[in-house]
N, C-alpha and C positions, 0 to 999 in steps of 0.2 A: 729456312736456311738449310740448305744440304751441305754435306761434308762426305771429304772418303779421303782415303789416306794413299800417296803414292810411294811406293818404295825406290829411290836415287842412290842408287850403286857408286862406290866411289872405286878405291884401288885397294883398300882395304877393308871398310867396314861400312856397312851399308847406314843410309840415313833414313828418316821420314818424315817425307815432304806431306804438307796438310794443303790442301788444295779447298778451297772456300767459295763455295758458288752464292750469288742471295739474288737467284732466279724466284719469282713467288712460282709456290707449288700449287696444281691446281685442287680445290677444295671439294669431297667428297660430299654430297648431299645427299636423303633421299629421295624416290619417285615424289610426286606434288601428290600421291594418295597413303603416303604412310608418314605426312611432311609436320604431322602434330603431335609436339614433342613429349604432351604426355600419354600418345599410344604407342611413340616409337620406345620409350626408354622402359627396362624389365630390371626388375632386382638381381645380381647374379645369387645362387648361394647353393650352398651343398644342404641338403635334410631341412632339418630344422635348427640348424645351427645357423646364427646371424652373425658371425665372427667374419671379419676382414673379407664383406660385401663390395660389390661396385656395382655401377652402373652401366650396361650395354646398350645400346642403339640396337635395335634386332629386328624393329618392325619391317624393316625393307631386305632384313637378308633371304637369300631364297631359301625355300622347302627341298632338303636337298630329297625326300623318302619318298614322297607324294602328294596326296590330298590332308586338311584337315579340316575340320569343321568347329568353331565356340561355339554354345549357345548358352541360355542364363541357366542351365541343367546337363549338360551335354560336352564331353569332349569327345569328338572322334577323330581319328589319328592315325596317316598310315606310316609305320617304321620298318626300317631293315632288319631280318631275324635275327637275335640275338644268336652269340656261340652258342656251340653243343655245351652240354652237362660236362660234359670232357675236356673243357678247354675253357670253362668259365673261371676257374681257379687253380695257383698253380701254388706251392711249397718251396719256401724261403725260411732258411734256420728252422726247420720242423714247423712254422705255422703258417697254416695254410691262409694264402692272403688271394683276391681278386688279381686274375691274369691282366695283361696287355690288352689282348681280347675285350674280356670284360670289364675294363676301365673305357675303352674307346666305345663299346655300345652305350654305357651309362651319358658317355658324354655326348653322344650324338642324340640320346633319346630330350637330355636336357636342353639341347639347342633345339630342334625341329619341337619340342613343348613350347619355347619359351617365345618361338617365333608364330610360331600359331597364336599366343593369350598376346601375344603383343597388337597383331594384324586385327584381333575381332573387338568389337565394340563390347562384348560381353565379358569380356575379361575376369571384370570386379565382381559381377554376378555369380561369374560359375566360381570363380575363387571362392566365394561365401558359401557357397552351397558344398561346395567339396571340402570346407574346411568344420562345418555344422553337422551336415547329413552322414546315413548312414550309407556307403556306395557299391554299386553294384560294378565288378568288372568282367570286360567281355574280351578277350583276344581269338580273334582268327590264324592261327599259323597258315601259310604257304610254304611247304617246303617242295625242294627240285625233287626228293624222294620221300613221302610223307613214310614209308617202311623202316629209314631209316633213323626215324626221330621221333620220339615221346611226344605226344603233346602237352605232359605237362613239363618236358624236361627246360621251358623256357621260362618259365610261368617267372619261378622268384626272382631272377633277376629283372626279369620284364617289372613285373611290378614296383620292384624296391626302384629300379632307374625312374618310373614313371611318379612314386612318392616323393622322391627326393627332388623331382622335378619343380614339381605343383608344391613342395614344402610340406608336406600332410603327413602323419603317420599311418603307415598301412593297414594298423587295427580299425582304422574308418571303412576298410573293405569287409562288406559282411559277405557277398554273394560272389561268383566267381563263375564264367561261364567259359568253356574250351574249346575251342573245334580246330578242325586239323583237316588239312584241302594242299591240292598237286601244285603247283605251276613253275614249271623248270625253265620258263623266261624271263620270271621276276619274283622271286622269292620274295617275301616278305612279312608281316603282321597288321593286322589291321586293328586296333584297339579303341574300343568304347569306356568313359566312363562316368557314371551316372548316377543318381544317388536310387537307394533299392524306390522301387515301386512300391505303393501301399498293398494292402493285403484285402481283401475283403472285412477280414475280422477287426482290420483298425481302422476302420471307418466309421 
């Protein structure tokens, strides 16, 4: 049932008129490959806090960043560059709180994550492994001018957006790998993550 409201002018004081339509509205469904309800539906939640959770349908919404890839070891992932160091946080009553900025990357990293673990059959796998193992992260930056940007200047928020994502704490992260590369037509990051490799000596 739709409804909207019409405003009827009289000579003095205006009324509102409620206008009632009960046309069926048409029903949104996903593609017939993302149509099983328990790959389409994701937990939503902030960190590791399980307080006032819902549930989203996300397996059918698009990747708005790029490519991703599950596997039962593997998450790879392409996201949009996080703000500069300079604009990740900004000062409100003296305490320095997370910018505009840096609220909207967090939540884009959390959707374009939550759409990739929904879409792969691996989901429950790499969930287990990233939430057991010890994990190795890897980000590639893209910047339009790699002169003018750190490459570690993206690193924490990147990562904290991408624990809070997956729900994990980021002392799960032992290894950390950086690199820093041009392209002024599609800025970007490309992030891997994975649990460390063995070593020869723990074999």
């Amino acid at each position: 049932m739709n409804s909207r409201f019409r405003t009827h002018r009289t000579s003095k004081f205006p009324a509102a008129v409620r206008i009632v339509s009960y046309r069926r509205t048409a029903s949104r469904t996903p593609p017939a490959e993302f149509a099983s309800p328990e790959s389409a539906t994701t937990p939503i939640g902030s960190g590791n806090r399980r307080t006032n959770r819902r549930t989203l349908n996300v397996a059918w919404f698009p990747l708005q960043s790029g490519s991703a890839l599950v596997t039962p070891d593997r998450l790879s992932i392409t996201l949009p560059p996080p703000p500069s160091i300079n604009h990740q946080y900004a000062t409100l009553n003296g305490r320095r709180i997370l910018s505009a900025a840096g609220r909207q990357f967090k939540q884009t990293v959390t959707r374009e994550v939550l759409v990739a673990l929904a879409r792969s059959p691996h989901r429950n796998a790499f969930r287990r492994a990233a939430q057991d193992a010890a994990l190795s992260l890897a980000i590639r930056f893209f910047f339009v001018s790699p002169l003018r940007r750190d490459v570690d200047g993206g690193l924490k928020i990147a990562q904290d957006a991408l624990c809070e994502a997956l729900e994990i704490n980021d002392n799960r992260i032992h290894e950390i790998h950086l690199y820093k590369g041009q392209d002024t037509s599609r800025p970007r990051i490309e992030v891997t993550l994975s649990p460390v490799a063995a070593s020869p000596s723990d074999e």
